[in-house]
Wavefront OBJ file of the C-alpha trace (Angstrom):
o trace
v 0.000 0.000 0.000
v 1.059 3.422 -1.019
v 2.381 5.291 2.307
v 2.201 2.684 4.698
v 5.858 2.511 6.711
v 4.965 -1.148 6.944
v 4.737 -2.511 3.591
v 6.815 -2.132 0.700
v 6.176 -1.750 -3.038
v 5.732 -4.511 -5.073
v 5.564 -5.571 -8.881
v 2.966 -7.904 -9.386
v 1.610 -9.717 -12.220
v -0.511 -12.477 -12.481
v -1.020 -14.627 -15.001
v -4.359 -16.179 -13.635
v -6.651 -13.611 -14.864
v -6.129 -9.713 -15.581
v -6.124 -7.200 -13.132
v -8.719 -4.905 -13.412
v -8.931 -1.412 -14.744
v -10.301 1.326 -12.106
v -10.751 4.723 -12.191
v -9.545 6.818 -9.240
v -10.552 10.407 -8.307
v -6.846 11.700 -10.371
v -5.588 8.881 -12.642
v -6.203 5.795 -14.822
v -4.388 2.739 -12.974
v -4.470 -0.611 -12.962
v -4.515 -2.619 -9.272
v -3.475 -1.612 -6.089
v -0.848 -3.421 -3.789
v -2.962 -5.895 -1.715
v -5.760 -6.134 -4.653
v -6.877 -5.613 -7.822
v -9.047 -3.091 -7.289
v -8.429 0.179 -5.608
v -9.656 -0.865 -1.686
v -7.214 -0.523 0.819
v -6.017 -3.451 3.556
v -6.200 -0.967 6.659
v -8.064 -3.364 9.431
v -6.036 -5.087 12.069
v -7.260 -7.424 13.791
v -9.153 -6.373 16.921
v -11.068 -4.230 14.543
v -12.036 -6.877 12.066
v -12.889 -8.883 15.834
v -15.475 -6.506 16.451
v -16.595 -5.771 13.048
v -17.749 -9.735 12.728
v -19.118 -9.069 16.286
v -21.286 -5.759 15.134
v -22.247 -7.475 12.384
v -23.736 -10.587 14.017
v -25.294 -8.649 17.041
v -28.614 -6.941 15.911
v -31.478 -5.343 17.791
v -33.164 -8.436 17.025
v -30.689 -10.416 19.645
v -32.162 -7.986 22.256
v -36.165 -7.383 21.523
v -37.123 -9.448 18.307
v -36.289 -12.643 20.127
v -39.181 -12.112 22.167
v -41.574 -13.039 19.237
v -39.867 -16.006 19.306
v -40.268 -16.712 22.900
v -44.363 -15.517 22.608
v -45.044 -18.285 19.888
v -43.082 -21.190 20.376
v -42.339 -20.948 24.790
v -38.896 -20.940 26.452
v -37.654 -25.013 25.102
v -38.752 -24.353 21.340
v -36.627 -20.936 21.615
v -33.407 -22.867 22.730
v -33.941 -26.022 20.487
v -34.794 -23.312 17.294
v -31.762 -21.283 17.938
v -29.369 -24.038 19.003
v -30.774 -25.986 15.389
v -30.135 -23.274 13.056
v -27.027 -21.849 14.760
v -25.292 -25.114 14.658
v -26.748 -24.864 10.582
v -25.118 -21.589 10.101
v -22.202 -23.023 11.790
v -21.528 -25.398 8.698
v -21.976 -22.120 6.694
v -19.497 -20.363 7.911
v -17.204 -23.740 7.783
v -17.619 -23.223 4.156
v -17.201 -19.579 3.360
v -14.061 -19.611 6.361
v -12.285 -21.716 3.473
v -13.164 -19.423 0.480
v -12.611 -16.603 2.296
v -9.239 -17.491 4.299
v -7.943 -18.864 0.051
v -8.964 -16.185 -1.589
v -9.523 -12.599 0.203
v -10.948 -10.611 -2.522
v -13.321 -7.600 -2.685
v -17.069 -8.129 -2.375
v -16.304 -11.582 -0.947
v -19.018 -14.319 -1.520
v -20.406 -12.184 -4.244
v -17.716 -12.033 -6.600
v -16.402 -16.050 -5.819
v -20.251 -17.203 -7.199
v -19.304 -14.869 -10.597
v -15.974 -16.572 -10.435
v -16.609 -20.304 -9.312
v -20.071 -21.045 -10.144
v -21.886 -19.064 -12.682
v -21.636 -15.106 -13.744
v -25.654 -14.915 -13.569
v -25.567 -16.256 -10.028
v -23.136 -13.558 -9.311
v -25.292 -10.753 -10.719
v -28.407 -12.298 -8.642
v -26.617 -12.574 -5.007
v -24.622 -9.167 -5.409
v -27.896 -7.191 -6.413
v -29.954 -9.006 -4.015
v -27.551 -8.944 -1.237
v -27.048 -4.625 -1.917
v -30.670 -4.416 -1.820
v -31.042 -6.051 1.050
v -28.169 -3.872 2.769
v -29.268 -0.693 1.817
v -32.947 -0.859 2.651
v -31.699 -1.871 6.166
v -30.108 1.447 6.899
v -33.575 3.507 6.794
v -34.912 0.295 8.714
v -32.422 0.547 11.343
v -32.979 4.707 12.108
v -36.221 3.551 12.058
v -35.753 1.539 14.834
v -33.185 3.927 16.202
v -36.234 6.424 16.411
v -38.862 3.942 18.609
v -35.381 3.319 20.854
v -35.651 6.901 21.463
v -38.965 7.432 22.029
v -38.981 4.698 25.373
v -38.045 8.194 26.765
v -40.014 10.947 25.268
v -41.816 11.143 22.626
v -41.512 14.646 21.498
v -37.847 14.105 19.474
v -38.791 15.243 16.052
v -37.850 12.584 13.736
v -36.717 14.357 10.876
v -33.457 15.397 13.491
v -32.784 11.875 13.905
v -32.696 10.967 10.562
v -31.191 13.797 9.450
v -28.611 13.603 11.881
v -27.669 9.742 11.342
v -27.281 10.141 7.379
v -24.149 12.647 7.976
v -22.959 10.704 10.309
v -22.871 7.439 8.659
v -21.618 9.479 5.181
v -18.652 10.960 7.554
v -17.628 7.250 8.907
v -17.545 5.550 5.735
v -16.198 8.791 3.611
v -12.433 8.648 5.169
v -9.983 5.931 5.206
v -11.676 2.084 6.036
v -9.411 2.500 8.805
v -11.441 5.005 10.845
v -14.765 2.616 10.343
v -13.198 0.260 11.388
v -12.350 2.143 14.779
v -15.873 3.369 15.235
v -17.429 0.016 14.663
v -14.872 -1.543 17.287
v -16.076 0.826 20.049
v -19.928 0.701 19.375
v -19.509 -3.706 18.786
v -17.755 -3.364 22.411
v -20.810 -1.497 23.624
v -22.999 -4.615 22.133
v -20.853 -6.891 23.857
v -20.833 -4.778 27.456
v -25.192 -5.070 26.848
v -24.886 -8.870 26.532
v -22.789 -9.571 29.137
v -24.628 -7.127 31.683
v -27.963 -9.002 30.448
v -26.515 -12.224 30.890
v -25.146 -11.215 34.593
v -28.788 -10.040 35.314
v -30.366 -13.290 34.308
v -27.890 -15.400 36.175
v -28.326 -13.344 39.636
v -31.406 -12.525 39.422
v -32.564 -16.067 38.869
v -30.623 -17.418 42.208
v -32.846 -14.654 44.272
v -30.483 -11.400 43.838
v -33.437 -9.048 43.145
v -35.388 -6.454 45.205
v -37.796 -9.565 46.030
v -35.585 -11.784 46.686
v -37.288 -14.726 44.318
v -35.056 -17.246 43.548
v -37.561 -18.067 40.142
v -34.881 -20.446 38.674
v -36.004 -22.127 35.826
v -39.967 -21.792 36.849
v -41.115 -20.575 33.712
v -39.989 -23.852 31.909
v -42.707 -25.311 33.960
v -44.924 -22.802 34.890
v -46.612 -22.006 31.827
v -44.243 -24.643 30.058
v -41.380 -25.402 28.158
v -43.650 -25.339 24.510
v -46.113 -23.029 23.676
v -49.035 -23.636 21.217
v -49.239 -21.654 18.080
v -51.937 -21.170 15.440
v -53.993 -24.565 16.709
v -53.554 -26.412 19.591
v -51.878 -29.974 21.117
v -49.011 -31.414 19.464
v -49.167 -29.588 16.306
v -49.420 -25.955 17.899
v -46.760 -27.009 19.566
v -45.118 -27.685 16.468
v -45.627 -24.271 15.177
v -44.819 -23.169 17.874
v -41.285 -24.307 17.585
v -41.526 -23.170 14.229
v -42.321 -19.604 15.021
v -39.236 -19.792 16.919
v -37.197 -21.625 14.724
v -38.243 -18.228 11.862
v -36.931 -16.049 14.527
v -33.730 -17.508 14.519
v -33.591 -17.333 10.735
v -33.739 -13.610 11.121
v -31.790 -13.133 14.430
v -28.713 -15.367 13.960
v -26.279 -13.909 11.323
v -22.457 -13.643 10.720
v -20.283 -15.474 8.072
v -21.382 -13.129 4.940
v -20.176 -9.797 6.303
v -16.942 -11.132 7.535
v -16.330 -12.187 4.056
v -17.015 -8.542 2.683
v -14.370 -7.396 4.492
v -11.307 -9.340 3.277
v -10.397 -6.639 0.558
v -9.630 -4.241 3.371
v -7.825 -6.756 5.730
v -4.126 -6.690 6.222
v -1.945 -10.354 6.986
v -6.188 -11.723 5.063
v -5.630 -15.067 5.140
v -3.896 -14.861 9.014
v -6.774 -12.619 10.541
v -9.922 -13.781 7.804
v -8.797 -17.082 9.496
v -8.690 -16.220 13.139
v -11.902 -14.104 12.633
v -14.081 -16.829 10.769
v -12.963 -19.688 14.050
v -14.126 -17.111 16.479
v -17.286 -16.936 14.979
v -18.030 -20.596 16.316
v -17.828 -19.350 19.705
v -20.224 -15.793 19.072
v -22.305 -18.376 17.792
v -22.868 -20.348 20.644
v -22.512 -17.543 23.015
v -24.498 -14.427 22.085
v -27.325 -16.504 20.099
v -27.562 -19.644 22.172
v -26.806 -18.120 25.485
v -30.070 -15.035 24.603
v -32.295 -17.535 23.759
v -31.264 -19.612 27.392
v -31.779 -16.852 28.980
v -34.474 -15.157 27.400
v -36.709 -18.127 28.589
v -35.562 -17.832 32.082
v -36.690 -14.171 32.732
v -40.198 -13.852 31.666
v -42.932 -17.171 30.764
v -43.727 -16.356 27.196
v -47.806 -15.749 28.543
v -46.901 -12.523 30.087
v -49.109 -9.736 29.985
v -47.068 -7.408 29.079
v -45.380 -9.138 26.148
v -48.545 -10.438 24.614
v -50.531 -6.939 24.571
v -47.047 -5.127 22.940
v -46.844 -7.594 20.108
v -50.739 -7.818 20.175
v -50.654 -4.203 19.297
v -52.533 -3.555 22.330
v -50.193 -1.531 24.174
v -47.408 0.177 22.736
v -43.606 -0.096 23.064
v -43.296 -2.789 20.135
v -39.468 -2.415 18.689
v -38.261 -0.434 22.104
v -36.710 -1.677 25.070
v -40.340 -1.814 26.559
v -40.929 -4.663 24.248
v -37.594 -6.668 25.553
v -37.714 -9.700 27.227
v -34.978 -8.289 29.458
v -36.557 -4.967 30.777
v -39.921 -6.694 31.179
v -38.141 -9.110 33.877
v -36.300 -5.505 35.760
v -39.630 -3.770 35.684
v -41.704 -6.863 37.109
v -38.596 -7.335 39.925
v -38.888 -3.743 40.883
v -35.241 -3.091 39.602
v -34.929 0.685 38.425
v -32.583 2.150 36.496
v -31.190 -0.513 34.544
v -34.169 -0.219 32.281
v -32.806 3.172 30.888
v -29.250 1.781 30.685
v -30.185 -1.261 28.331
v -32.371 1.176 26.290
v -29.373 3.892 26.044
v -27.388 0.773 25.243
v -29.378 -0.648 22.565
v -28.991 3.031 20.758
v -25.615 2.505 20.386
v -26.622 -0.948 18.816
v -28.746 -0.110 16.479
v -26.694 2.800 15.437
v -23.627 0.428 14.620
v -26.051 -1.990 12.331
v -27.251 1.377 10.431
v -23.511 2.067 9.830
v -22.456 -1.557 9.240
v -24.956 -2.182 6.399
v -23.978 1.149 4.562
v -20.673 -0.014 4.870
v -21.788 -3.551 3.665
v -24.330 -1.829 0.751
v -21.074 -0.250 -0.776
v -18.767 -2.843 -0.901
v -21.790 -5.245 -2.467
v -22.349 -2.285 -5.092
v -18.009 -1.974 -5.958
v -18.052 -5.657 -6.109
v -20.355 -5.342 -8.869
v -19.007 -2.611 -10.460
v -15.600 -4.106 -10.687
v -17.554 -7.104 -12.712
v -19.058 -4.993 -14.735
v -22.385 -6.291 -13.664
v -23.137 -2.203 -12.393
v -22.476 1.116 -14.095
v -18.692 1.665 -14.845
v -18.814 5.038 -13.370
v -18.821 3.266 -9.551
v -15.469 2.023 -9.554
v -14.225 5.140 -8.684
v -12.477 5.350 -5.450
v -10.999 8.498 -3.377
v -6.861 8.220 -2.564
v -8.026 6.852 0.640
v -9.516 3.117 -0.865
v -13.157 4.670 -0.548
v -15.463 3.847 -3.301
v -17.081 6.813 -2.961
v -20.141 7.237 -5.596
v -20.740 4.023 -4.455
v -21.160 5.572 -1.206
v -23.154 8.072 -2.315
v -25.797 5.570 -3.515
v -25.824 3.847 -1.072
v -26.701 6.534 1.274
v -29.340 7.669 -0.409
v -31.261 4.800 1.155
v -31.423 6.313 4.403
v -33.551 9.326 2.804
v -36.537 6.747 3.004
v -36.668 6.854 6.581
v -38.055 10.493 6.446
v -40.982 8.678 4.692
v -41.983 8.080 9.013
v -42.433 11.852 9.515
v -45.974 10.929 8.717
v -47.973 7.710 9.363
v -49.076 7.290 5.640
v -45.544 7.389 4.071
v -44.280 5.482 7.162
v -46.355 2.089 5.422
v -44.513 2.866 2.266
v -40.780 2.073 4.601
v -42.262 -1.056 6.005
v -43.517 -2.694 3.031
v -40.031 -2.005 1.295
v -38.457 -3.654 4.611
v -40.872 -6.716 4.602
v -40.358 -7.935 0.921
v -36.973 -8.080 1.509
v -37.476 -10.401 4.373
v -35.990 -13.950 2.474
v -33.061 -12.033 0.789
v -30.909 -13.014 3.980
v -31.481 -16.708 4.194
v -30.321 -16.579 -0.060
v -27.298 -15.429 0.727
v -26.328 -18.254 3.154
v -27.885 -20.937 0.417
v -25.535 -18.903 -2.668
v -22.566 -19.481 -0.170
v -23.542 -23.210 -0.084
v -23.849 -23.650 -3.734
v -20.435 -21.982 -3.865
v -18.485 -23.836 -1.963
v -20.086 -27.031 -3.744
v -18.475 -25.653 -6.963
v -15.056 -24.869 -5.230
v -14.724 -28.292 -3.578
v -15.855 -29.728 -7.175
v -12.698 -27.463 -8.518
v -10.001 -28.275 -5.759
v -10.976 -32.079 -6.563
v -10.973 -31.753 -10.386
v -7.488 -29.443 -10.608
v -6.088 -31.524 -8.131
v -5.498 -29.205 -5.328
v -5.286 -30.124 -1.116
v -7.679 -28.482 0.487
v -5.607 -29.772 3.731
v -2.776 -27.070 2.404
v -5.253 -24.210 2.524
v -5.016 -21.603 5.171
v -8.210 -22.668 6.618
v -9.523 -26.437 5.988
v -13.042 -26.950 6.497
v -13.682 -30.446 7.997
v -17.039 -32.344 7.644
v -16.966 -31.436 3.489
v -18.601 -31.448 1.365
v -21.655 -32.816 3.577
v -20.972 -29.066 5.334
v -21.937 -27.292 2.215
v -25.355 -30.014 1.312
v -26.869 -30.277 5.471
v -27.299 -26.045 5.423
v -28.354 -26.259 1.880
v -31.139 -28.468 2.213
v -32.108 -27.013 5.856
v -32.054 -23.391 4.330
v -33.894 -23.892 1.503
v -36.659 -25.581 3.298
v -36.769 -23.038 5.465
v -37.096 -20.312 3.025
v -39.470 -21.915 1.032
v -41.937 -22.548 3.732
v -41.384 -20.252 6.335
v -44.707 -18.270 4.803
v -46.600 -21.454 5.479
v -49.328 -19.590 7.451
v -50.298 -17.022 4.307
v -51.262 -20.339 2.696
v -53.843 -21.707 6.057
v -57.534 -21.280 5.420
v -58.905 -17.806 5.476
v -55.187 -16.405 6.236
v -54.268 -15.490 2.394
v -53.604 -12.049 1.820
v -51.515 -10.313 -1.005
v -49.437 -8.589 1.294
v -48.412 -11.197 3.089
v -47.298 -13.013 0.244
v -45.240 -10.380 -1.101
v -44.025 -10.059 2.469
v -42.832 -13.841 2.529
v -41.643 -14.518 -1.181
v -41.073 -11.237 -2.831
v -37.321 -12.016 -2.967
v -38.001 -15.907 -4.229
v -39.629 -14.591 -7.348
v -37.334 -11.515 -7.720
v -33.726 -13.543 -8.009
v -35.149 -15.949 -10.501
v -35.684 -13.554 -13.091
v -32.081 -11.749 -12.137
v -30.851 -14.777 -12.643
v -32.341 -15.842 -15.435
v -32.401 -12.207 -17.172
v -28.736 -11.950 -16.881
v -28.027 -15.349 -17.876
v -29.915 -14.771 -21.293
v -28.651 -11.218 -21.601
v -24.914 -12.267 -21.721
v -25.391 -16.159 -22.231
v -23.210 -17.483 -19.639
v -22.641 -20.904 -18.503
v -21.682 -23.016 -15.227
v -18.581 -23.216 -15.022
v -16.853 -26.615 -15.371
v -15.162 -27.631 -12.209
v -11.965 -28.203 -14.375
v -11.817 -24.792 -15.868
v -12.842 -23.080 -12.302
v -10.350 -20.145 -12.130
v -8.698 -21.022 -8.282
v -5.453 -18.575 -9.451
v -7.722 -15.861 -9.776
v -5.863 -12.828 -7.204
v -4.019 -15.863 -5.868
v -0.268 -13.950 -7.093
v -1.495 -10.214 -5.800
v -2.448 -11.370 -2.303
v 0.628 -13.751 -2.039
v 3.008 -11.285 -3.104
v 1.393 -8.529 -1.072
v 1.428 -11.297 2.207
v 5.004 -11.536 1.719
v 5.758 -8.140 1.213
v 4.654 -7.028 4.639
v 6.583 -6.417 7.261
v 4.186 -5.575 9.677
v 3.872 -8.103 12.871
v 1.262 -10.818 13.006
v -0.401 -10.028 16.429
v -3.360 -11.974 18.599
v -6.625 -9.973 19.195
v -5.712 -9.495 22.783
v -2.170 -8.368 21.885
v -3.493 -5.577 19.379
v -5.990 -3.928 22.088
v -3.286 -4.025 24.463
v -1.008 -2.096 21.972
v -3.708 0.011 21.254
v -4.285 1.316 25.028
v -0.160 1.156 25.341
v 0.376 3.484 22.702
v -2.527 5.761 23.688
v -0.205 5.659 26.974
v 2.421 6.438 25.645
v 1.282 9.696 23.468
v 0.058 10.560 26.907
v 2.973 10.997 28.778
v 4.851 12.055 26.148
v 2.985 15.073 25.506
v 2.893 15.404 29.921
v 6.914 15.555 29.409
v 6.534 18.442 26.647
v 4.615 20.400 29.176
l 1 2 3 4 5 6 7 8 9 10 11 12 13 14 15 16 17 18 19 20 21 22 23 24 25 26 27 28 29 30 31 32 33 34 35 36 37 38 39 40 41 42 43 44 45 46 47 48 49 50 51 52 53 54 55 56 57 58 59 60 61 62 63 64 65 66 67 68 69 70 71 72 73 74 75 76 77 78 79 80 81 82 83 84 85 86 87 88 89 90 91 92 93 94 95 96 97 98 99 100 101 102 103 104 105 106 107 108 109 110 111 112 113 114 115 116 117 118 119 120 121 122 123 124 125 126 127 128 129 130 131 132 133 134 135 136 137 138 139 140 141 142 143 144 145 146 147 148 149 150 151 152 153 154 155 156 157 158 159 160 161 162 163 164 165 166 167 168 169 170 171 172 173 174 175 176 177 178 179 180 181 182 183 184 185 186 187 188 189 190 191 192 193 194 195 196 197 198 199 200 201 202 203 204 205 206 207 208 209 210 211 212 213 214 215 216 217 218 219 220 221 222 223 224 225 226 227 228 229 230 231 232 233 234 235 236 237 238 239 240 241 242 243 244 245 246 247 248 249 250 251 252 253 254 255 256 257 258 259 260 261 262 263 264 265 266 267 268 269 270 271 272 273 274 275 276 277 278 279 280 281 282 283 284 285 286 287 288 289 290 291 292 293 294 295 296 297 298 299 300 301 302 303 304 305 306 307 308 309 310 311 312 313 314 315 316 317 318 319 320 321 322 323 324 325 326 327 328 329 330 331 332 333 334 335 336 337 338 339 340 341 342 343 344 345 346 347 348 349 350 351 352 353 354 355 356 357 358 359 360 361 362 363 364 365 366 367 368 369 370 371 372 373 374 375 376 377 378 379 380 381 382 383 384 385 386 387 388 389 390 391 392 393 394 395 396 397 398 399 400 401 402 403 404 405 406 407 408 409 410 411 412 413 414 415 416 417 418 419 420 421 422 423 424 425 426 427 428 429 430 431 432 433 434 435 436 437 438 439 440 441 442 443 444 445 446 447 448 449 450 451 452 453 454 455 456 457 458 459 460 461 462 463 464 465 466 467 468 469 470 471 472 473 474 475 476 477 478 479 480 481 482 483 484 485 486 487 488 489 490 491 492 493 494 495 496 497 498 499 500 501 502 503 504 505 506 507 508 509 510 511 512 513 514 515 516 517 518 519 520 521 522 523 524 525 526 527 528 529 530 531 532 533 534 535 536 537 538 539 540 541 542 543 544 545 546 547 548 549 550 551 552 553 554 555 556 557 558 559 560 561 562 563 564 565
């Protein structure tokens, strides 16, 4: 990288494939050191750490869940969320070996263009921006109820007004400084979960104002299963799978650490380190909130059924979480207005995170030439900055909830993106399918990679099978006698009939074919990112290491500047 003290220049060429042309704010040039594109490898690793940690940690692991708890009862929310964690689990086996190979810009995106077919890569990369970028006016959205748990004269036009600068200044300037802001505010999600998990484990073994030792009483006491839509066995049934669709909508992770690894220095080291952590974020944050989400309030409670009955407001603020419904029936003050300032901080990182996320999906297609040429422009800093700008244009549609008319035309838009997520985890399936087909045909090791994925390819065909079931019938309900509505259909399957005819509509456009696992390109950026590994000087250094070295040298500044006085 140009500048950097740690690096030095190299002359790279690569036989595999051409670099590609991109425009920069000044000059015509071809590659940068690192990539072959014009992004920047700035993240260490603490800050990619807590990027995959902001990324996986949603408002939905705080106050969604609870719809989860309400329809299926505290044992269908652990066995749905242990089920399809464990499922996304064998994702992120899969896209931990792409990624930790081959750490290119736009990640999964690009390596179905690549590995599978260019159609497929059109379909995911426009389906996976749209997704992104209709999240960010979602998210202020949400940021706005957050707010209003305290007053509810805040005008909203402020707030909206006021997070669109600040999520153009964060991802304007050098990927460095994101990557700084998303560390602190993914520390503040993790300080939430642990101070929620603390509060459940006390307060269970009778430290509370009442001192009620409830245990695990609500397991039995209205019971471990709720019924849901009918009753007896098969209420209970979809019960668990109300749950088990929560999950599919709380529990995320493996995709946006894999758009990152253009802007990740020592990529396959860190991409690595990141993707085996994810195992245990799995397990912890989504397993451990839906433990103890059942262990604080029976999913009958008053309180809970009338919010997401629409009887009583607070739906999408802390009023509606599982967590500050247990405080306020223990008589704990207080703590209420700390999970609720805490949770603003949360749902300001996702709004940030997915604008990030919305621009790097819209460069990765630009640098395919599957979006306007005009967007691989990038500032001297690595920003691809009129991608940026179109991206955060998005967040203009939350203004749309300055009045309650317009405000339907936001939450439509939000619901008929609803499947797009689960697509992206079945594309990363399909992908690795047609890279372990290509390692096998070419004759490569997979064992030599930086990252083997164990369990293959039976890894890449359990998820795929699981996820597609789930996407295809987690509408099931629109479909019941009397329940059939348009919108709800839409609502369900928009996405499923959308990608089709990207797919399809591209294919025919520039008639591509799958590619043949013998002609699979694996060289691909293979040279760049080797030659740019070797190249750099800087140290290889643990998580814990770089946050130490982080507070050191903030130390150190310190007292140099108290010996200059």
């Amino acid at each position: 990288m140009e500048g950097s003290k740690s690096e030095k220049v190299v002359q790279v060429s690569s036989t595999g494939s051409d670099l590609y042309p991109v425009e920069t704010s000044n000059e015509q040039r071809v590659g940068h050191v690192g990539n072959a594109d014009e992004l920047q490898r700035h993240l260490g690793n603490r800050q990619l750490q807590l990027i995959a940690i902001g990324g996986s940690i949603g408002t939905a692991t705080f106050v969604s869940i609870s719809s989860g708890l309400l329809k299926g009862g505290p044992g269908s929310l652990f066995l749905a969320y242990t089920i399809y964690t464990c499922m996304l689990g064998l994702v992120n086996n899969c896209q931990a070996e792409m990624s930790s190979y081959m750490p290119v810009t736009g990640g999964f995106i690009r390596m179905s263009g690549k590995w599978v077919d260019e159609a497929l890569g059109f379909m995911i990369g426009w389906n996976f921006f749209i997704y992104e970028a209709i999240l960010v006016p979602f998210e202020i959205t949400a940021l706005n109820l957050v707010l209003s748990y305290w007053r509810d004269d805040i005008p909203v036009e402020a707030v909206v007004a006021a997070c669109i600068v600040l999520y153009f200044c964060i991802n304007a300037f050098v990927v460095k400084w994101y990557g700084e802001c998303e560390f602190w505010l993914a520390l503040g999600k993790v300080f939430l979960l642990g101070m929620l998990f603390s509060f459940t484990f006390i307060t269970m073994v009778g430290g509370n104002p009442k001192k009620d030792a409830y245990g695990f009483r609500y397991w039995k006491n209205p019971g471990s299963f709720a019924e849901h839509i009918t009753t007896g066995p098969l209420g209970r049934f979809e019960g668990f799978l109300g749950a088990l669709w929560s999950a599919a909508f709380t529990v995320v992770g493996p995709e946006y650490v894999s758009m990152v690894a253009g802007e990740v220095k020592s990529p396959r080291k860190y991409l690595k380190q990141a993707f085996k952590a994810t195992y245990a974020r799995f397990g912890l944050f989504f397993i451990g909130s839906a433990l103890c989400v059942g262990i604080v309030v029976p999913y009958n409670n008053t309180t809970l059924v009338e919010i997401f009955s629409g009887k009583a407001s607070g739906a999408g603020t802390a009023a509606a979480s599982p967590y500050v419904i247990a405080m306020n029936n223990l008589g704990i003050e207080g703590l209420p207005h700390v999970t609720n300032a805490l949770l603003v901080t949360s749902i300001f990182s996702a709004g940030n995170a997915y604008t990030y996320y919305g621009t790097r999906s819209l460069y990765g297609l630009a640098i395919e030439g599957q979006a306007p040429r005009f967007l691989r422009k990038c500032t001297k800093a690595g920003v691809p900055i009129y991608c940026l700008c179109i991206t955060i244009l998005f967040p203009f549609l939350a203004f749309l909830n300055a009045s309650s008319g317009s405000s339907k035309v936001l939450t439509w838009l939000t619901n008929i993106i609803t499947g797009a997520q689960i697509i992206d985890y079945i594309v990363i399936c399909i992908n690795f399918i047609f890279f372990y087909r290509a390692c096998k045909a070419q004759g490569i090791d997979r064992r030599t990679l930086p990252y083997f994925g164990r369990f293959q390819p039976w890894s890449a065909y359990i998820p795929l099978a699981f996820l597609t079931c789930v996407v295809t019938c987690y509408g099931y309900t629109t479909f019941l006698p009397g329940n059939f509505t348009v919108d709800d259909f839409f609502t369900y399957y928009m996405m499923l009939l959308v990608d089709p005819v990207l797919f399809v509509g591209w294919k025919l456009y520039k008639k591509t074919k799958f590619v043949k696992a013998s002609e699979a390109d694996l060289i691909w950026d293979k040279p760049l990112i080797d030659a740019y590994e070797d190249a750099l000087e800087e140290e290889h250094v643990g998580f814990w290491r770089d946050v130490g070295n982080m507070f050191g040298k903030c130390f150190m500044k310190r007292k140099k500047t108290d010996e200059e006085k």
